[in-house]
C-alpha positions in Angstrom: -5.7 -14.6 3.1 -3.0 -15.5 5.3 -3.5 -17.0 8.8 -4.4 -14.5 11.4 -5.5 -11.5 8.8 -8.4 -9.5 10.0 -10.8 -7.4 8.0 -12.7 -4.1 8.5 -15.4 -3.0 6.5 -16.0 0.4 6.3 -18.1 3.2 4.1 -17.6 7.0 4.2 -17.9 8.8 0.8 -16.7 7.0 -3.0 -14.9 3.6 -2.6 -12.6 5.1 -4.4 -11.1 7.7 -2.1 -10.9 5.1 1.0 -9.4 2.5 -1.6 -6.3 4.7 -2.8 -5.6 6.3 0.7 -5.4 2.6 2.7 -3.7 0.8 0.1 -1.1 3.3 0.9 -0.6 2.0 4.4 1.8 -0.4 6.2 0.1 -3.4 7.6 -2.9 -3.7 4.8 -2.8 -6.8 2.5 -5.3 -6.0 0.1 -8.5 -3.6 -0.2 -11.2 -4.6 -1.7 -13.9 -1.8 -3.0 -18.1 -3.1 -2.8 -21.2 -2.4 -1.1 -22.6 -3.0 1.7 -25.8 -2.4 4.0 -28.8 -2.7 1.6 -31.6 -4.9 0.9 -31.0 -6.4 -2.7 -28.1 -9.3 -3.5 -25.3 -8.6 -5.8 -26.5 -5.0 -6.3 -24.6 -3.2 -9.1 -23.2 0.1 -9.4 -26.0 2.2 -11.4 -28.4 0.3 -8.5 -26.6 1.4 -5.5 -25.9 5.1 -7.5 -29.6 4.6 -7.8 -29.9 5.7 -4.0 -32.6 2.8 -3.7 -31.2 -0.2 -2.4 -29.7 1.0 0.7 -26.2 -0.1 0.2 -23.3 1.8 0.8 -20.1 2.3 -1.5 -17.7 0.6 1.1 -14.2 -1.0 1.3 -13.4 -4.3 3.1 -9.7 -4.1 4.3 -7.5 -6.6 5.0 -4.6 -6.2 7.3 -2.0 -7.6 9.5 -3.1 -6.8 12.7 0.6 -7.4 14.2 1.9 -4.3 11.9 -1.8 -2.3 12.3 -4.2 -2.5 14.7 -8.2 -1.7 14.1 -8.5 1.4 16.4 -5.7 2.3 14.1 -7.3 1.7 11.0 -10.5 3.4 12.3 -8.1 6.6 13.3 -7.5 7.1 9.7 -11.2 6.6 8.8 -12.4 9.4 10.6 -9.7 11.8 9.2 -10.3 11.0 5.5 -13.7 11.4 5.1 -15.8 14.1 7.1 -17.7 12.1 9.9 -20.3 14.9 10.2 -22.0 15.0 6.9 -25.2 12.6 6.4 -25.1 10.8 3.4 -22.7 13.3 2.1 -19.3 13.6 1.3 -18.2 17.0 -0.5 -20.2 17.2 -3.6 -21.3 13.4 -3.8 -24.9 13.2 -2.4 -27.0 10.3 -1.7 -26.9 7.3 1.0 -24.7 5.4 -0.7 -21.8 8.0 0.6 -23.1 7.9 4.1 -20.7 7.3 6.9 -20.8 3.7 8.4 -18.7 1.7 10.0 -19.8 -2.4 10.0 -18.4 -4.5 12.7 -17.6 -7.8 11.9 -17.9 -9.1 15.8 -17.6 -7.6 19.3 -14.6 -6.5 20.0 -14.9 -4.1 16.8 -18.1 -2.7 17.9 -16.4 -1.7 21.5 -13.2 -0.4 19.6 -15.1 1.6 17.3 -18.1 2.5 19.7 -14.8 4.1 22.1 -13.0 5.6 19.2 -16.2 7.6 18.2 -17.2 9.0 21.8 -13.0 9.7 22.1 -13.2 11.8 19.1 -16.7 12.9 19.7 -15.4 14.4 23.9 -12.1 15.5 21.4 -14.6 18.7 19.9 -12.5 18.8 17.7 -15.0 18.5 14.7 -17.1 21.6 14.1 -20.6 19.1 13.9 -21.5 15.8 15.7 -20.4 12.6 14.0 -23.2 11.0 12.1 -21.4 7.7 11.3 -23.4 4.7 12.1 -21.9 1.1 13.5 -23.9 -1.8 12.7 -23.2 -5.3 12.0 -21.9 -6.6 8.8 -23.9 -8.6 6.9 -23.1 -8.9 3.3 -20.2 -7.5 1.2 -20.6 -7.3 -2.2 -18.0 -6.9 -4.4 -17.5 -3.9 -6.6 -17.5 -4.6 -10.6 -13.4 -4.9 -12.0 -13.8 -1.5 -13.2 -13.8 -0.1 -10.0 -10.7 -1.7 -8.7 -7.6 -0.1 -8.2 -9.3 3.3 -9.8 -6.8 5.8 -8.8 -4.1 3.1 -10.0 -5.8 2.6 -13.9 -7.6 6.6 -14.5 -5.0 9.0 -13.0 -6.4 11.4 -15.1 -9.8 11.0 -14.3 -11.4 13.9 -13.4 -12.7 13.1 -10.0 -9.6 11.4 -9.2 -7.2 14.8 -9.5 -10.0 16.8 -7.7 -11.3 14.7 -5.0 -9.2 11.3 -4.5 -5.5 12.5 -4.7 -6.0 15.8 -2.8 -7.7 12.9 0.1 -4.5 10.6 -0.4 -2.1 14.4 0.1 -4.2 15.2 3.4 -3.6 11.5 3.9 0.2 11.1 3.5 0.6 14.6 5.6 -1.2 13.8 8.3 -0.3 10.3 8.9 3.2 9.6 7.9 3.7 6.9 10.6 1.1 4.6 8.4 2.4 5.0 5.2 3.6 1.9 3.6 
């Protein structure tokens, strides 16, 4: 990556929905889809779908913080997934689609520690917000297949139900980001 890009790592439903909506957006380099915040190494898909190794479906995102800042990447985070849910995210059901945010050193904790009680005081959500911030640990890295999902199996079924309406709500919402 080039010099000065910074990363977020985040969960909050399939990899697949937060993958297709911020590689739409000015300032990321590159998003990566994996798992994150369990107890095995390596885990694979059917383990983490498995609902027993505590991981997380989750995206690391690269970006140019000069053209996108974190508390701007965490803004569209909490408007593309529904913060309120635990380990839920419409009709995908399990921990692996729970809401996390993992901070990769202090000044992300603050930012996303002040973004949450912001929107939390907002009451503008109909629930309180469930997402957890913890430290990141591990990434791992999603099989090929998962890559670029939206990209290679438009005609998916979950993608024209659940990831493109996310990505319209998306480019609606948040013009200013869109690449």
């Amino acid at each position: 990556m080039a010099k000065g890009t910074e990363v977020a790592t985040l969960a909050g439903g399939c990899f697949w929905c937060l993958e297709a909506v911020y590689q739409r957006v000015k300032g990321i380099i590159r998003v990566i889809p994996g798992y994150s915040g369990g107890e095995i190494k390596n885990p694979s898909y059917e383990q983490v779908c498995s609902d027993t190794t505590g991981h997380a479906e989750a995206i690391q995102v690269f970006f140019n913080p000069e053209l996108i800042s974190y508390c701007e990447i965490l803004e569209i985070f909490w408007h593309i997934h529904n913060p309120t849910t635990l380990n839920r995210q419409g009709n995908d059901i399990g921990s692996q689609y729970r809401s996390v945010i993992f901070y990769h050193n202090e000044q992300q904790k603050k930012i996303a520690e002040n973004s949450k009680k912001e929107l939390e005081n907002s009451h503008t959500l109909s629930a309180s917000i469930v997402t957890e911030i913890v430290p990141f640990q591990e990434f791992y890295e999603a099989e090929e297949y998962h890559h670029n999902y939206l990209k290679n199996y438009p005609e998916n079924s979950y993608c024209q139900f659940v990831v493109l309406p996310k990505i319209k709500k998306f480019e609606k919402n948040f013009q200013k980001y869109l690449a």
